[in-house]
C-alpha positions in Angstrom: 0.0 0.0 0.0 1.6 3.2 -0.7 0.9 7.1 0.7 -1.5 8.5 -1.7 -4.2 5.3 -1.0 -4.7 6.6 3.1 -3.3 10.7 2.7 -5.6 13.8 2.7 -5.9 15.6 -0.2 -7.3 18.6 1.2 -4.6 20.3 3.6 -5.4 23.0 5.6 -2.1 25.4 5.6 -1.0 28.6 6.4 1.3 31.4 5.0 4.5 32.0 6.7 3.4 35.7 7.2 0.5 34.5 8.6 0.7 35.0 12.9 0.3 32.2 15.4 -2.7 33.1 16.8 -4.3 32.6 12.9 -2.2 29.5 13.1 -3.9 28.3 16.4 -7.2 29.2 15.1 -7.0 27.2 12.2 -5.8 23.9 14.3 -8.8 24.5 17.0 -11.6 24.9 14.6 -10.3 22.0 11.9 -8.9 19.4 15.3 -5.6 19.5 13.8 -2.1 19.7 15.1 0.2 20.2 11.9 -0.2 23.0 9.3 2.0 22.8 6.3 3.2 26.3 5.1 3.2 27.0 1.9 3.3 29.9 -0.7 1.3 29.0 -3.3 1.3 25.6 -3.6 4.7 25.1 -2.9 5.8 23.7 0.9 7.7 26.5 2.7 7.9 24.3 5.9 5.3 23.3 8.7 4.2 24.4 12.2 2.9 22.2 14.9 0.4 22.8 17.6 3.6 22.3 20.0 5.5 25.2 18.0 2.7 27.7 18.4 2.2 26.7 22.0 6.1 26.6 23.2 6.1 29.8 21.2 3.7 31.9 23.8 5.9 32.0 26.1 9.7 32.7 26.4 12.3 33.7 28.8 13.3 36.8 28.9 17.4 36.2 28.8 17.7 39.4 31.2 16.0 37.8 34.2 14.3 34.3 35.2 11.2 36.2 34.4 8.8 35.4 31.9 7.8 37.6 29.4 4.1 36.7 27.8 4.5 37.1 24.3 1.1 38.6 21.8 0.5 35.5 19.3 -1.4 38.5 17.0 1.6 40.1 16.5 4.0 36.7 16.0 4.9 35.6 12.9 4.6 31.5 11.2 8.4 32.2 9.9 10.0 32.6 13.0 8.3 29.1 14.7 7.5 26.9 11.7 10.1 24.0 11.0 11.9 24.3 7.4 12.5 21.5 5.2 10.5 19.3 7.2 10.6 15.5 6.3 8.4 14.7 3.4 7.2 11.7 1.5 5.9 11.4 -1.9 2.3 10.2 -2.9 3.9 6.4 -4.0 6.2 6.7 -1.4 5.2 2.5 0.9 3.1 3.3 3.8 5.3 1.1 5.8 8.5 3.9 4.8 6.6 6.7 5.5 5.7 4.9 9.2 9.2 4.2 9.8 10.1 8.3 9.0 7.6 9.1 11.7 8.8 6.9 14.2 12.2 7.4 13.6 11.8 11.3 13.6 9.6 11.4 16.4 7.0 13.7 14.6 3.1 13.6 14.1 2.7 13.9 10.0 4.4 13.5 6.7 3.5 16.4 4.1 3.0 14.5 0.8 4.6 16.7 -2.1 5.0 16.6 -5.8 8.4 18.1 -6.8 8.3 20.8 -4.6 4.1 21.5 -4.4 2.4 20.2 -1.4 -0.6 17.6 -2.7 -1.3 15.9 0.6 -0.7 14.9 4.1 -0.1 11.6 6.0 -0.3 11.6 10.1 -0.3 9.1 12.6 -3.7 8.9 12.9 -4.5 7.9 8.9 -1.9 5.1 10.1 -3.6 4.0 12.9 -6.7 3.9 11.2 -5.5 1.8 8.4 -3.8 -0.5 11.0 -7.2 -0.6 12.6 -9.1 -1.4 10.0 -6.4 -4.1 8.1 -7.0 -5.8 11.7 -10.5 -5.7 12.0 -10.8 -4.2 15.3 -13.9 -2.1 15.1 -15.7 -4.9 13.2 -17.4 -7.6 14.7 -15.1 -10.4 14.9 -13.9 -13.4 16.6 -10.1 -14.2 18.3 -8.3 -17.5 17.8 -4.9 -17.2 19.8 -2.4 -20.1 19.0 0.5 -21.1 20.0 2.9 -22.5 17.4 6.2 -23.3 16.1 8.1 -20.5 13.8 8.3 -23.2 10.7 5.7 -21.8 8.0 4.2 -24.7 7.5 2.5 -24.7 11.0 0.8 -21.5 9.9 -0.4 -22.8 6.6 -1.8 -26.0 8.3 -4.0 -23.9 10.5 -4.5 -21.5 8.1 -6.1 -24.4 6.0 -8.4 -25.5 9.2 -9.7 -22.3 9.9 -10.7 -22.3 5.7 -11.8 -26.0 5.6 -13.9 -24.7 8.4 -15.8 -22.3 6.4 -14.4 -19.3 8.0 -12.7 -16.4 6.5 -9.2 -14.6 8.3 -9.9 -11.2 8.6 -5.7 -10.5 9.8 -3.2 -12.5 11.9 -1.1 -11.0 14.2 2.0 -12.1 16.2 4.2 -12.2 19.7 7.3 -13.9 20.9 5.2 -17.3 23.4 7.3 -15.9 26.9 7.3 -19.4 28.2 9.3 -20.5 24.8 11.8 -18.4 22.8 11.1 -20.9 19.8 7.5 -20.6 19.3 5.1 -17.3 18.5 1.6 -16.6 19.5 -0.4 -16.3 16.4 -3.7 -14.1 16.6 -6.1 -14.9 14.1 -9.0 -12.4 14.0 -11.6 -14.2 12.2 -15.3 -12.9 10.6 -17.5 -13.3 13.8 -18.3 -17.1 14.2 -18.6 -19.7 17.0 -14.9 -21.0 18.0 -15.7 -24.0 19.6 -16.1 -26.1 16.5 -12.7 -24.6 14.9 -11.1 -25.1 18.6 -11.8 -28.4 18.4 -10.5 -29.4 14.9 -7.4 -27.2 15.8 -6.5 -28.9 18.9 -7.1 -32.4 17.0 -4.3 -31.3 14.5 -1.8 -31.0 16.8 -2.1 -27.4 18.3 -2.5 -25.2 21.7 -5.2 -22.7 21.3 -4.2 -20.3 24.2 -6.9 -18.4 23.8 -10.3 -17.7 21.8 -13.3 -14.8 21.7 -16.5 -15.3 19.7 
């Protein structure tokens, strides 16, 4: 799956000239924390909801007292973060996860050349990671425990489909009471497990766990 299948097309963004408190106005009304600062429709940079709030207040280098600084009369260009990491719309989703995680930061502006033409953020992963895994539909659990050699999977892979039943996403974990086998987490189109249980057990493997 690549950027431009889960990014939004229709960025809200701001002008560097713009001032914070237009900045902060913008993020509060649309329930945003990153606007992308462009001129035109080319990227300029980006300012975060942690920029413009940081930016309220500063230390006056004088004194250890704070001076309360007027967001009307600060400017984008002096908090927003240039050359920000970007992606491209056919950049892998999995890429673009990794430059989040690895940067620490909330979004990815999507660009062609140099125009902006999207955005990706945590939350349009989390979503898709959501939905690949079925969580907000009804479902059912298997939880096995199983030897790493492929073939284990396919053979309960071919139960569960002998079985009628269709695998919605498998997940897995290290088994903490044996470094050489994995938990594997089948999440299954809601269904009565005791059946599938059954004819899982009888070919030889622990179900640790399951949830109609």
């Amino acid at each position: 799956m690549i950027v431009d299948e889960i990014m939004t097309r229709k960025v809200i963004t701001i002008k560097s000239g713009d001032t914070l408190y237009k900045a902060q106005g913008l993020m509060v009304k649309n329930s945003i924390r990153h606007l992308p600062v462009v001129q035109g429709k080319e990227l300029e940079g980006i300012i975060t909801e942690s920029d413009v709030r940081s930016a309220f207040i500063a230390k006056n280098s004088s004194s250890t007292n704070i001076t309360v600084l007027d967001p009307k009369k600060m400017k984008v260009t002096d908090y927003m973060t240039r050359n920000p990491q970007t992606v491209g719309s056919e950049t892998n989703i999995e890429d673009a996860a990794l430059l989040i995680y690895k940067n620490k930061i909330g979004s990815l502006p999507v660009i062609d050349g140099k125009n902006l033409v999207g955005i990706i953020s945590i939350l349009d992963m989390l979503g898709l990671f959501i939905d690949m895994m079925g969580i907000i539909h009804s479902s059912s659990r298997v939880d096995i425990i199983m030897d790493k050699d492929p073939k284990n999977f396919e053979s309960v892979s071919k139960v569960i489909h002998d079985e009628g039943m269709n695998i919605i996403s498998v997940g897995m974990a290290p088994y903490a009471k044996n470094k050489k086998k994995q938990v594997y987490f089948f999440r299954l189109d809601l269904c009565e497990t005791a059946g599938l249980v059954k004819k899982i057990e009888k070919a030889g493997f622990k179900v640790l766990n399951a949830i109609d």
